[in-house]
C-alpha positions as semicolon CSV with decimal commas, in nm:
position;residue;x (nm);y (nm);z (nm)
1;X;-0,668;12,606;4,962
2;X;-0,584;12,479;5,268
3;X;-0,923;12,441;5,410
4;X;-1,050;12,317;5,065
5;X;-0,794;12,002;5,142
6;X;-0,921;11,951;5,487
7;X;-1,258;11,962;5,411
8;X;-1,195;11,709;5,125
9;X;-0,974;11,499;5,293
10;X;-1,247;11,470;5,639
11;X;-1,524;11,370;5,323
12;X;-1,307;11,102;5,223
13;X;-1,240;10,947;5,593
14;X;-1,566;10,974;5,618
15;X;-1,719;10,766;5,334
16;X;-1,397;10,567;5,375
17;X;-1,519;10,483;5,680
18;X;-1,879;10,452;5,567
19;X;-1,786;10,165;5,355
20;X;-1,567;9,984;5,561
21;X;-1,861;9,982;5,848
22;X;-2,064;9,864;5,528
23;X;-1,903;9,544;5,459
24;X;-1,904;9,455;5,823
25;X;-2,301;9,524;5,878
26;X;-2,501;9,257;5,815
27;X;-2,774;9,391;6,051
28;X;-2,862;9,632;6,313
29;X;-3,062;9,682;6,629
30;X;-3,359;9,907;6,729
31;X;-3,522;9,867;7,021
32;X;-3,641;9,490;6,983
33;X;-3,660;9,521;6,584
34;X;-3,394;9,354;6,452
35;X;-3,293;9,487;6,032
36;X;-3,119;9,236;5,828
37;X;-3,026;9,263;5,479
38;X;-3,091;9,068;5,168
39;X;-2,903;9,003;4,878
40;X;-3,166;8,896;4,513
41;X;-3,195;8,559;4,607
42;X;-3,290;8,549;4,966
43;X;-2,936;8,497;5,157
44;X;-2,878;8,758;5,469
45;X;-2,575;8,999;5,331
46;X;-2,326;9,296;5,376
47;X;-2,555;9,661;5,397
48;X;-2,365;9,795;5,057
49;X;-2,489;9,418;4,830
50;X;-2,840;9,440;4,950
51;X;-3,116;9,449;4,747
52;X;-3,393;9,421;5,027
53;X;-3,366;9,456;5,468
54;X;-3,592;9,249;5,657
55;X;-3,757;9,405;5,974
56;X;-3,831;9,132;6,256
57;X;-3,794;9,069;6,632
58;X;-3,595;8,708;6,707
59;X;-3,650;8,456;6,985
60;X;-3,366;8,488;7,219
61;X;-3,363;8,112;7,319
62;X;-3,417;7,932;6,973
63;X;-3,281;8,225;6,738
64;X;-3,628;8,176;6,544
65;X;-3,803;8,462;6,345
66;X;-4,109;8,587;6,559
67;X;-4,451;8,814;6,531
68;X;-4,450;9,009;6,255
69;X;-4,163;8,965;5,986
70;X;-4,162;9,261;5,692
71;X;-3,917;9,319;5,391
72;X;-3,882;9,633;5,178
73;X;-3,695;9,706;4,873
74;X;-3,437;9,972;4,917
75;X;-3,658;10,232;4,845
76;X;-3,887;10,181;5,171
77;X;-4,119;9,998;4,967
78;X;-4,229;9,674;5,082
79;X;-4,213;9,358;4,926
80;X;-4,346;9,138;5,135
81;X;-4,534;9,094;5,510
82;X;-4,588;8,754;5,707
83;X;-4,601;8,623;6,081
84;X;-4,404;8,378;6,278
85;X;-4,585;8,170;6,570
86;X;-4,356;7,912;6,717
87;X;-4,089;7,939;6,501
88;X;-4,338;7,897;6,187
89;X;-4,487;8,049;5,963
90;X;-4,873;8,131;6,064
91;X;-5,169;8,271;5,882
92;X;-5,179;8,541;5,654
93;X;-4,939;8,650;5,389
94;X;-4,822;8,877;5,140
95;X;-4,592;8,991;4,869
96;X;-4,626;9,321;4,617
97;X;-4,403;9,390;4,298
98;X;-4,200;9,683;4,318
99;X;-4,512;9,924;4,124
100;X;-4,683;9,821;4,461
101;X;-4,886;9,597;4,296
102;X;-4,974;9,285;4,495
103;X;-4,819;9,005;4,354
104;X;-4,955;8,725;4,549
105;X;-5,116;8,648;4,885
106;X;-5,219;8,347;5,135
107;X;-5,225;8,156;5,435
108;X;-4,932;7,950;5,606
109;X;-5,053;7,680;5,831
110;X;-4,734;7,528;6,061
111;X;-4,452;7,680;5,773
112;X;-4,691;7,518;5,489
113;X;-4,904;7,693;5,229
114;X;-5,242;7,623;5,297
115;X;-5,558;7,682;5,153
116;X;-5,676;7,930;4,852
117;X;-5,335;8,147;4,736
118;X;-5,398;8,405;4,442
119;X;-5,125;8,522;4,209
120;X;-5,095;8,796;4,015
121;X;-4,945;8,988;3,725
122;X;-4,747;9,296;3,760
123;X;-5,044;9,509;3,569
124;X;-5,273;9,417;3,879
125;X;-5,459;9,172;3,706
126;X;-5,516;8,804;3,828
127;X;-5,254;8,502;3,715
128;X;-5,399;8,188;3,901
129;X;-5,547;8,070;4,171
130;X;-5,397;7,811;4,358
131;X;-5,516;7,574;4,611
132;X;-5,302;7,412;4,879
133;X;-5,322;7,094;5,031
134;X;-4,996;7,017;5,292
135;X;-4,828;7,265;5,074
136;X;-4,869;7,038;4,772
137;X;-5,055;7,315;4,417
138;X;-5,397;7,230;4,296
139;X;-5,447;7,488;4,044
140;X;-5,793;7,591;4,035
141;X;-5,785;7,852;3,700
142;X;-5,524;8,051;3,509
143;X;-5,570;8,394;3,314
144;X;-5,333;8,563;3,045
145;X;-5,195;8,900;3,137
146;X;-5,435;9,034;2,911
147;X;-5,724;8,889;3,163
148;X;-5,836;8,605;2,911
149;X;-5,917;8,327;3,068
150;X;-5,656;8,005;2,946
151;X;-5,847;7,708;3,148
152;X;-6,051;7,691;3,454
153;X;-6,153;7,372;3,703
154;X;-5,808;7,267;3,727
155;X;-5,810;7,142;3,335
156;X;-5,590;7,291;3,062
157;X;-5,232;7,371;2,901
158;X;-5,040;7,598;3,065
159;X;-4,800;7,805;2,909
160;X;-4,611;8,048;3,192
161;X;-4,271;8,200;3,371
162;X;-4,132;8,099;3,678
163;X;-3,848;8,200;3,898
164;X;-3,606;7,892;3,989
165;X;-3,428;7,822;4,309
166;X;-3,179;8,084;4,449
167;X;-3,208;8,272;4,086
168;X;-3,256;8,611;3,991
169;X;-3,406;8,555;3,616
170;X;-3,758;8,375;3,519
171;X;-3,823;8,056;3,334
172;X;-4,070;7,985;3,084
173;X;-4,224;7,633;3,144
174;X;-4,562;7,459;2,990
175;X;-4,739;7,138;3,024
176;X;-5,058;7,021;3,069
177;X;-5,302;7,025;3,397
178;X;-5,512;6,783;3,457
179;X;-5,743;6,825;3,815
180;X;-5,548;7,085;3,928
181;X;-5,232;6,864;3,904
182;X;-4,920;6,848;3,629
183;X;-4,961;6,589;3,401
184;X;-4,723;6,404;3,116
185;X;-4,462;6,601;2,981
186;X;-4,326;6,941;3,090
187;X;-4,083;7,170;2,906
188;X;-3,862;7,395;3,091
189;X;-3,642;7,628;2,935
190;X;-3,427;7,993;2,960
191;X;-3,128;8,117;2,976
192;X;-2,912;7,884;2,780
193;X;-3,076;7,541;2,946
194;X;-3,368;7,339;2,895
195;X;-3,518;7,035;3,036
196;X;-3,822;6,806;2,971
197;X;-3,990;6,670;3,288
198;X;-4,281;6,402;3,313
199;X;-4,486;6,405;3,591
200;X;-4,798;6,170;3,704
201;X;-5,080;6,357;3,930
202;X;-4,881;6,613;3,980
203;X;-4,559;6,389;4,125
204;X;-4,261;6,399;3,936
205;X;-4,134;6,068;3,790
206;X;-3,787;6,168;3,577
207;X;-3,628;6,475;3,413
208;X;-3,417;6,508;3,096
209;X;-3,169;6,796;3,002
210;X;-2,882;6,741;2,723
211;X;-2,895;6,368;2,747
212;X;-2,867;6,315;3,150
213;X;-3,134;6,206;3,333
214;X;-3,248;6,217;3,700
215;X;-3,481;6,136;3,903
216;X;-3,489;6,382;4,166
217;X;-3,480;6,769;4,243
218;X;-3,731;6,874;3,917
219;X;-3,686;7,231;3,795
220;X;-4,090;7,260;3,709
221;X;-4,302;7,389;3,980
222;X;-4,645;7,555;3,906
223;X;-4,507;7,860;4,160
224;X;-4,153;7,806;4,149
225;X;-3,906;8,018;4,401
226;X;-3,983;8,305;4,641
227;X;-3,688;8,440;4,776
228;X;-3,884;8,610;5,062
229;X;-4,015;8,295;5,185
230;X;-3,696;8,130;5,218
231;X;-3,472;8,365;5,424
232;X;-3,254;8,083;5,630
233;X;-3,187;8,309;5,953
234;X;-3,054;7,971;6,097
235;X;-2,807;7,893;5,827
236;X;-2,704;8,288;5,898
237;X;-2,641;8,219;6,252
238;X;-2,459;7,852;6,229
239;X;-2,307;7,799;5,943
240;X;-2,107;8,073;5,869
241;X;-2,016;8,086;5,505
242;X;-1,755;8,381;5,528
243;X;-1,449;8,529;5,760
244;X;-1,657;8,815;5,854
245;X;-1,965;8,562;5,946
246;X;-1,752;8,352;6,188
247;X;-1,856;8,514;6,536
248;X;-2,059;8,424;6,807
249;X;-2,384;8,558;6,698
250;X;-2,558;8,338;6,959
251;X;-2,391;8,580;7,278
252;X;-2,513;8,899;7,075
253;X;-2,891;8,782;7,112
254;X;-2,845;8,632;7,408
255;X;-3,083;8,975;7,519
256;X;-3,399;9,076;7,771
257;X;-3,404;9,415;7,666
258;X;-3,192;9,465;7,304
259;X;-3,152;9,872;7,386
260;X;-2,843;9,709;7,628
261;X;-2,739;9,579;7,248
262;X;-2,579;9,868;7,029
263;X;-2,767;9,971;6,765
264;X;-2,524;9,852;6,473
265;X;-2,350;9,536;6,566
266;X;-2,034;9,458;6,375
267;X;-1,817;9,179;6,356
């Protein structure tokens, strides 16, 4: 009985311990790989609230992501796969649902979407196709999930989700296209809240949700939010938004040769 206690009592200190390391680890060192984790909407986090760890190496001078940046779900899957030149983001890239299905992929010119991006549904078939021009949409055609074709050349009503900034639940919005651009009126709606938003050649003009208006900061976009483009390693690093944030990250990767680092860093 004895031994029984021990044993049980050493498995407690254990995953006592476990936890506590947990709520201190926001990332850890391998060689030059650096592993942070993310929380559902793309903010770095504690190990035990992550939904997703990025794998990337960081410039020691300008703390800037660099080469080849990948996430993963929890399971080891991945989720998405870019690269950083210069602090920005640079040619190809890539995200997949959770199935493994490739949800969308394209090119980033100097941190901007550039050029043909394709979306698609989580059954592997085609949503849109999206051309970029100084990261502003030109949609070129858009597809049911069935595979029906709704419009093509950039000219029809469009009737899908979307997933708004720093949330975890879609949208459904609608509104008409017209050469590749939003045009007139826009509905937005989900969750509890809606909004109507009018918008000329794509630009948005004014917004309307339970009477108040503004002018600024429209909930419509024809991609919306992608939490794995928006990971703000700076924000991480300067403006600490916790206690156990509030160290001097800058001295830790302050490095030559990170194996001088230890492999979890703590606060």
């Amino acid at each position: 009985m004895k031994n029984i206690f021990i044993i049980l009592l050493i498995i407690y200190a254990t995953s006592s311990f476990a936890q506590q390391n947990d709520k201190l680890t926001y990332f850890r060192i391998n060689n030059d790989t650096i592993t942070f984790y993310l929380n559902n909407v793309g903010d770095i986090t504690i190990k035990s609230k992550a939904e997703y760890f990025r794998k990337s190496q960081i410039d020691p001078q300008s703390f800037v992501y660099k080469g080849n940046v990948e996430d993963y779900y929890l399971n080891n899957q991945k989720v998405f796969e870019c690269f950083f030149k210069d602090g920005n983001l640079t040619g190809k890239t890539k995200s997949f649902y959770q199935n493994g299905q490739l949800k969308y992929q394209g090119f980033y010119k100097n941190s901007y979407r550039d050029s043909l991006w394709n979306f698609y549904y989580k059954n592997g078939k085609i949503e849109k196709n999206v051309i970029y021009k100084t990261d502003e949409p030109y949609i070129v055609d858009y597809y049911k999930e069935d595979g029906k074709c709704a419009f093509s050349n950039g000219n029809g009503k469009y009737s899908g989700t979307i997933l708004a900034f720093k949330q975890t639940t879609d949208y459904q919005i609608s509104g008409n296209v017209k050469n590749g651009r939003m045009e007139g009126k826009w509905n937005w709606r989900g969750h509890g809240s809606s909004a109507v938003e009018s918008f000329e050649n794509g630009k948005f003009l004014t917004g309307s949700s339970y009477g108040l208006i503004y002018t600024k900061d429209p909930k419509v976009t024809l991609t919306g939010f992608n939490l794995h483009d928006n990971v703000d390693l700076f924000k991480f690093i300067i403006i600490p938004d916790t206690k156990e944030k509030s160290f001097l990250f800058s001295q830790m990767l302050k490095y030559k040769d990170s194996n001088k680092l230890s492999k979890n860093v703590y606060t």
